[in-house]
LUMDREN-974513 format. One record per residue (C-alpha): z, y, x; residue in three letters; residue number from 1. Coordinates in Angstrom, 2 decimals, decimal comma, always signed. Last residue first. Example, Ala and Ser with C-alpha at 12.3 -4.5 7.8 and 13.67 -1.06 7.14 Angstrom:
+---------+---------+---------+------+------+
|       z |       y |       x | resn | resi |
+---------+---------+---------+------+------+
|   +7,14 |   -1,06 |  +13,67 |  SER |    2 |
|   +7,80 |   -4,50 |  +12,30 |  ALA |    1 |
+---------+---------+---------+------+------+
***
This chain:
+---------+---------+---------+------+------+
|       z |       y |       x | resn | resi |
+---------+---------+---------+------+------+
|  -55,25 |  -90,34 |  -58,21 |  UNK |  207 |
|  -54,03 |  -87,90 |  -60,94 |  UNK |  206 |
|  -52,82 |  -85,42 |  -58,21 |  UNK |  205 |
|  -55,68 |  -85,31 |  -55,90 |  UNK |  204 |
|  -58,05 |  -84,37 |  -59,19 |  UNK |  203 |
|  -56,65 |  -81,39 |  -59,67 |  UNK |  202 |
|  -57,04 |  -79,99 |  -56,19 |  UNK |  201 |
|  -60,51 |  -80,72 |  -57,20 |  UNK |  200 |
|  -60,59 |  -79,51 |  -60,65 |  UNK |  199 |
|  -59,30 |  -76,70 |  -59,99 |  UNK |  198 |
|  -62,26 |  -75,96 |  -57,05 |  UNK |  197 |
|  -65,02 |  -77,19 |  -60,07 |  UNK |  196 |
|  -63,49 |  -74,65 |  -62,45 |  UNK |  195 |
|  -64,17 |  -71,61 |  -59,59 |  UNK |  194 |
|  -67,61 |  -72,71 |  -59,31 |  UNK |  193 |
|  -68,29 |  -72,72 |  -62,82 |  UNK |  192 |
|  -66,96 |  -69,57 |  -63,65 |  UNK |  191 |
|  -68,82 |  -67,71 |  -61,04 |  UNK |  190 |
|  -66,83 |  -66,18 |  -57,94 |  UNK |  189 |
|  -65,12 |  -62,90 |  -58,56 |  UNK |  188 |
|  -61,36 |  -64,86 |  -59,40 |  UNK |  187 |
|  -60,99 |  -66,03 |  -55,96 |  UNK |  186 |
|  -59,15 |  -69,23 |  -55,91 |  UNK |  185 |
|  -55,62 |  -69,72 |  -54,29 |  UNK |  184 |
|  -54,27 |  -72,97 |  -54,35 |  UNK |  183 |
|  -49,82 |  -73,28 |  -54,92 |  UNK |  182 |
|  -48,18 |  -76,43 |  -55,13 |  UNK |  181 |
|  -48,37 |  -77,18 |  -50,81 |  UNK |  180 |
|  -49,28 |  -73,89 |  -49,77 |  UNK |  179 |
|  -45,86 |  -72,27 |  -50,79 |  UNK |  178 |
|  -44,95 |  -69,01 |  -48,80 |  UNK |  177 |
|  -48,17 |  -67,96 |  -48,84 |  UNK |  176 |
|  -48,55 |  -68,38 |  -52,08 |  UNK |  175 |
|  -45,90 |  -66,80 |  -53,32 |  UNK |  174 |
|  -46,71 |  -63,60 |  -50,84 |  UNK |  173 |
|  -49,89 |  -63,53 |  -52,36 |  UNK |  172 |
|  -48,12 |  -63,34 |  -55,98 |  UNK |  171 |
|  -46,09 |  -60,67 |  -54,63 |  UNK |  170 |
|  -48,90 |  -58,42 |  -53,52 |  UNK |  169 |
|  -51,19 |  -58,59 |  -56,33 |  UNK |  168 |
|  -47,84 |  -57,50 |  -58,41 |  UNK |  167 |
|  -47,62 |  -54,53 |  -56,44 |  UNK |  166 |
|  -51,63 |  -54,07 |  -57,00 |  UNK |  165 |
|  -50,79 |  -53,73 |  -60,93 |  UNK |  164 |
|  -47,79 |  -51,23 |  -60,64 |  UNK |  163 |
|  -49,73 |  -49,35 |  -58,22 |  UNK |  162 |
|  -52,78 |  -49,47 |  -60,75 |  UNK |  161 |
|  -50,70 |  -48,13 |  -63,94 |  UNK |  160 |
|  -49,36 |  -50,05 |  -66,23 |  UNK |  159 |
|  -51,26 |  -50,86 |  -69,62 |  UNK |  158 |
|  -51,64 |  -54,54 |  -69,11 |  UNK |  157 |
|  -48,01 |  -54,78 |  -68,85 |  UNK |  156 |
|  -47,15 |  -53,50 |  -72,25 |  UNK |  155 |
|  -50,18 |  -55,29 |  -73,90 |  UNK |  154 |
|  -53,44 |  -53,32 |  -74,05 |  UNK |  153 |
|  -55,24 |  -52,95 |  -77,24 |  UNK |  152 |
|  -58,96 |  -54,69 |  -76,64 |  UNK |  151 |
|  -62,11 |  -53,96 |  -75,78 |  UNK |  150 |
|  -62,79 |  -56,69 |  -73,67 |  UNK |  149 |
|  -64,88 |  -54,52 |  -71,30 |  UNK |  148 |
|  -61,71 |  -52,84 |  -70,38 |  UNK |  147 |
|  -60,18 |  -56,22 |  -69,78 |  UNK |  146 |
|  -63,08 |  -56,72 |  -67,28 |  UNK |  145 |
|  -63,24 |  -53,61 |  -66,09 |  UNK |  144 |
|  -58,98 |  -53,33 |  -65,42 |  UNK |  143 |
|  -59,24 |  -56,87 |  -63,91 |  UNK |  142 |
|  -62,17 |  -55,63 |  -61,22 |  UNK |  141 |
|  -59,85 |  -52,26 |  -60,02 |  UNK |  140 |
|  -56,82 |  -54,65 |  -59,84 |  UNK |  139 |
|  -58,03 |  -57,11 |  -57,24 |  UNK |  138 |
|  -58,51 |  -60,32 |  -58,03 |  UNK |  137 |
|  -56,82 |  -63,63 |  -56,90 |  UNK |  136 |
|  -56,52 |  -66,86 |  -59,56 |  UNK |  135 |
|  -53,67 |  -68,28 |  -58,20 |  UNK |  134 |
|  -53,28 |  -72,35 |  -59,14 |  UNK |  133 |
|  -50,14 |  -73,77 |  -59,79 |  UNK |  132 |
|  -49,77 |  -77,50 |  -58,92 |  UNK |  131 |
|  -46,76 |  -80,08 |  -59,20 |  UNK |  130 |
|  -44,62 |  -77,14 |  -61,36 |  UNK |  129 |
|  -41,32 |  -76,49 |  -60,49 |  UNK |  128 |
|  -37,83 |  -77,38 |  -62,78 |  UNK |  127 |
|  -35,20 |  -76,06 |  -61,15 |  UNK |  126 |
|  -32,60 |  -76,12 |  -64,34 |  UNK |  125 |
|  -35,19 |  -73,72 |  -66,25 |  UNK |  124 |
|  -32,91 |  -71,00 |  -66,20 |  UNK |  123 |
|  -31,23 |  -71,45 |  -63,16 |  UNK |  122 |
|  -34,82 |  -71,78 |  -61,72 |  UNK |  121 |
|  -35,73 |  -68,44 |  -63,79 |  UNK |  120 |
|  -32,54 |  -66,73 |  -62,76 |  UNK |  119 |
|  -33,27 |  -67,68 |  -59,08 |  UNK |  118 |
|  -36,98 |  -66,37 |  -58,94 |  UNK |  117 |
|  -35,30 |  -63,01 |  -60,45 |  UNK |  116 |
|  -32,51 |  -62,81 |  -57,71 |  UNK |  115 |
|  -35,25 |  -63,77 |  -54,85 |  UNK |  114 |
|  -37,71 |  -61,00 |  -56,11 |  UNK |  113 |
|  -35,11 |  -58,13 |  -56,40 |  UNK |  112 |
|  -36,18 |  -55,73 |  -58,91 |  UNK |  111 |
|  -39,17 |  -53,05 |  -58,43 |  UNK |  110 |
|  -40,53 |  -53,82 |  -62,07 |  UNK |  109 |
|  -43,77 |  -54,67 |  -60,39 |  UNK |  108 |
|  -42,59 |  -56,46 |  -57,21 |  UNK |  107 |
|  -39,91 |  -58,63 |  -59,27 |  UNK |  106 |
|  -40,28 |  -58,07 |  -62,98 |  UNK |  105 |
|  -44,52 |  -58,81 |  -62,38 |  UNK |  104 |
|  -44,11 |  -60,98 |  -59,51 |  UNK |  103 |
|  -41,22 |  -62,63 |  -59,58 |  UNK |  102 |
|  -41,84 |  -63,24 |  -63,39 |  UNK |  101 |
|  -45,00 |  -64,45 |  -63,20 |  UNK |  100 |
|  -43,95 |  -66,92 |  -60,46 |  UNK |   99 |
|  -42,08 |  -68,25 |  -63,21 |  UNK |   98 |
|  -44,29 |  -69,97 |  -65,17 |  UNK |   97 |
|  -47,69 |  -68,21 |  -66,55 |  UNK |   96 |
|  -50,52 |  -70,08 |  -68,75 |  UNK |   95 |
|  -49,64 |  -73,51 |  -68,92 |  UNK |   94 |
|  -51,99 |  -76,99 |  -68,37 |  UNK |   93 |
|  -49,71 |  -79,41 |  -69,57 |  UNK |   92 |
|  -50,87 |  -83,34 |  -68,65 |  UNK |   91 |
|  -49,07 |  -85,68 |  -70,64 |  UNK |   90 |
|  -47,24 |  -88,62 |  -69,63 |  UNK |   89 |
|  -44,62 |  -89,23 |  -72,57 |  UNK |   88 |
|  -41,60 |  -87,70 |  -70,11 |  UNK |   87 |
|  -44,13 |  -84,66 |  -68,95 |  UNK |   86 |
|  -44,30 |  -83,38 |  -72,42 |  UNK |   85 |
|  -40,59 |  -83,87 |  -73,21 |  UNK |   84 |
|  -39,65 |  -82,13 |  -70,15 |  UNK |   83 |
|  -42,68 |  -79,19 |  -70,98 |  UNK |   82 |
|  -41,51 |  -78,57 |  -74,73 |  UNK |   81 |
|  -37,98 |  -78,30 |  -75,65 |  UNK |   80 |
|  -36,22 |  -77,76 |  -72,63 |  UNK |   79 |
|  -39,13 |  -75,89 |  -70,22 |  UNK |   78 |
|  -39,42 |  -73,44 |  -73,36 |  UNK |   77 |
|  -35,90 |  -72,92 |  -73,95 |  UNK |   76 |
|  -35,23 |  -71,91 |  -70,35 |  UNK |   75 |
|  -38,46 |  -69,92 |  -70,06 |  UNK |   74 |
|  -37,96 |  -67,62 |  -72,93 |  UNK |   73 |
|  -34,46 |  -66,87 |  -72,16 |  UNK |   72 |
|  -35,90 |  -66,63 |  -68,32 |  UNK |   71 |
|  -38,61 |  -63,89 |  -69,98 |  UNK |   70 |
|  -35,71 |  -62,47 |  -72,02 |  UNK |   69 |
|  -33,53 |  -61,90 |  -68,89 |  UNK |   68 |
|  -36,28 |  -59,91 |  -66,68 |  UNK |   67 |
|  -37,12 |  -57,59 |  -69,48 |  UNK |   66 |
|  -33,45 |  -56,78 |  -69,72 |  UNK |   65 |
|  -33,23 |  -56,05 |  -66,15 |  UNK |   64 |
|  -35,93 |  -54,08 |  -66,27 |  UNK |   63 |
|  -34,59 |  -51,71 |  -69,44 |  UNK |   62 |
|  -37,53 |  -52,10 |  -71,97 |  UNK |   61 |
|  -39,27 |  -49,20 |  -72,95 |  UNK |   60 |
|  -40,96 |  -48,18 |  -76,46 |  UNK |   59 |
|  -42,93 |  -49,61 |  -78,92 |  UNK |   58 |
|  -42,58 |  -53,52 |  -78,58 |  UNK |   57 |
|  -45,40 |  -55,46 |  -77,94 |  UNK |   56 |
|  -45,43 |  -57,43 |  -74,71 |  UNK |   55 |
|  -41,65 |  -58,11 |  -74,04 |  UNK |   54 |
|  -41,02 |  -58,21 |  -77,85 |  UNK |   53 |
|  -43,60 |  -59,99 |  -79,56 |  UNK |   52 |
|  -43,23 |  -62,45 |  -77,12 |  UNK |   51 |
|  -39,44 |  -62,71 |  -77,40 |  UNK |   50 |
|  -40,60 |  -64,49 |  -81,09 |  UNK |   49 |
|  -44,07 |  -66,05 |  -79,95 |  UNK |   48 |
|  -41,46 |  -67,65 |  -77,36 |  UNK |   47 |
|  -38,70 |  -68,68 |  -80,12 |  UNK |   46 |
|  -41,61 |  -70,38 |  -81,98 |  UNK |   45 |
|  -42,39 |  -72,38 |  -79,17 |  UNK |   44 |
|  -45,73 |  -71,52 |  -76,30 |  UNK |   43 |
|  -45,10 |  -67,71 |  -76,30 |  UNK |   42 |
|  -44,07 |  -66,48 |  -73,01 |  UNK |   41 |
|  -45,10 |  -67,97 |  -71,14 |  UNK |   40 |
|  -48,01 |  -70,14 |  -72,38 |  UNK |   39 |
|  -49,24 |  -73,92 |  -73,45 |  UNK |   38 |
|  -51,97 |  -76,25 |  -73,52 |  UNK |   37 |
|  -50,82 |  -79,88 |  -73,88 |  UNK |   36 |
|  -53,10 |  -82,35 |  -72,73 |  UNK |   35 |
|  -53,49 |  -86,57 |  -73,29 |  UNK |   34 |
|  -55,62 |  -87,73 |  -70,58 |  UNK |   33 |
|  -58,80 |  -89,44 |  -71,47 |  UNK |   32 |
|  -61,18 |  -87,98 |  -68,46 |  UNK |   31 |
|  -62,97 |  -86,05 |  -70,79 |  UNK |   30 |
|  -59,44 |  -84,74 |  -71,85 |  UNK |   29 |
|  -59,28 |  -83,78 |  -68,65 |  UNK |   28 |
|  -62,59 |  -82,21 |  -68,65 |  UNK |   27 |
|  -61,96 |  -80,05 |  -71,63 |  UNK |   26 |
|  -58,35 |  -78,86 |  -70,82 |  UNK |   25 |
|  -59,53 |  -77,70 |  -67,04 |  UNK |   24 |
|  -62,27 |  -75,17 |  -69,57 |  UNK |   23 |
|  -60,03 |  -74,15 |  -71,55 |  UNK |   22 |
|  -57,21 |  -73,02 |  -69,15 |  UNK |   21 |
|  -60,14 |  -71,48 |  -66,65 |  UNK |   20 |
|  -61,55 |  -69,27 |  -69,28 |  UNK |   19 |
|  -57,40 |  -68,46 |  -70,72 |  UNK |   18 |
|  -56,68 |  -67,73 |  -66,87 |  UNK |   17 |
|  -59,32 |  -65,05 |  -66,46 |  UNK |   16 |
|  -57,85 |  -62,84 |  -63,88 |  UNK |   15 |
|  -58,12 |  -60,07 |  -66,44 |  UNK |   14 |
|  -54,22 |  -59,47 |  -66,83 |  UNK |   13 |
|  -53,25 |  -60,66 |  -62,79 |  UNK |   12 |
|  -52,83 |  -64,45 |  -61,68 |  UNK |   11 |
|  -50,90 |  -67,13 |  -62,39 |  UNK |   10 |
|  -52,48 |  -70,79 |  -63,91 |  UNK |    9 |
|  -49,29 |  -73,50 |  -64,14 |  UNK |    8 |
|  -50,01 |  -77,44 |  -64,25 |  UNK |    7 |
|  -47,92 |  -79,92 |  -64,61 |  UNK |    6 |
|  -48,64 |  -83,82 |  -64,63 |  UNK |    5 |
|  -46,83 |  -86,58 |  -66,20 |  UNK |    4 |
|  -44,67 |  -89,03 |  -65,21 |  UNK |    3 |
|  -41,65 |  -86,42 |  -64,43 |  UNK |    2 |
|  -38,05 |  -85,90 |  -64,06 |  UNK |    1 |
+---------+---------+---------+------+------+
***
């Protein structure tokens, strides 16, 4: 499928994905790779469009429903922008993939895991990432961090902590059960030091 190089970041809100995104997109493209930065959802216009709705909409969101517009996201994203990306060689470096959804739709919605990690795959016609990297913090330090932000809150951001350390949970489990594409950083460690540790398991792929 592939000559290029994907790259997922998961974590909880406040795990600092976008810091370690930017900062992984600047030294490859140090290194002269051609990079595409990129989110789920929200990385085509029919993304920023379900988006809008899974994140911002006033009012709930049957589970299920949630569940099906973040594969209708991912199935049209992974078609129109990460196969081509990978076919010319680039390097994508995206925010979220499907482990996202097992664990925040999954654990945190209370839905079946293995049926939502299946609608994504059907979704996305099995495509996997070569290396996802877990940033790992507990819910208490993501809550002062985006509180610090002083920002709105998104729908999911604004759950409560059980919902939050659920999701912990699940992406742990992912993890766990997937050594090989997944590394697991802890997201309390300095900036720098977690960038260098991406970088290294990084690094193993492009050689």
């Amino acid at each position: 499928m592939t000559s290029g190089l994907w790259i997922t970041l998961e974590g909880g809100d406040g795990s600092g994905k976008t810091t370690q995104a930017a900062l992984l997109e600047h030294w490859l493209r140090e290194q002269g790779r051609s990079v595409v930065r990129t989110r789920e959802p929200g990385g085509t216009e029919v993304g920023v469009l379900i988006r809008d709705i899974v994140l911002h909409h006033r009012g709930d969101i049957a589970p299920r429903a949630e569940a099906l517009l973040y594969a209708a996201d991912r199935a049209h994203h992974v078609e129109t922008l990460v196969r081509p990306a990978l076919a010319r060689g680039d390097v994508i470096i995206q925010d979220r993939y499907l482990d996202s959804s097992v664990a925040y739709q999954g654990a945190g919605r209370v839905l079946d895991g293995v049926e939502i990690r299946d609608l994504s795959l059907w979704a996305a016609e099995g495509a996997l990432p070569d290396v996802t990297v877990l940033l790992d913090v507990d819910p208490a330090t993501a809550r002062q961090r985006l509180d610090a932000a002083d920002k709105p809150f998104d729908r999911l951001e604004a759950e409560k902590s059980a919902f939050h350390e659920r999701v912990r949970t699940a992406f742990l489990a992912l993890a766990d059960a997937e050594p090989k594409r997944f590394l697991v950083v802890d997201a309390t460690q300095p900036i720098d030091v977690i960038a260098e540790a991406i970088r290294r398991r990084v690094s193993t792929h492009l050689s």
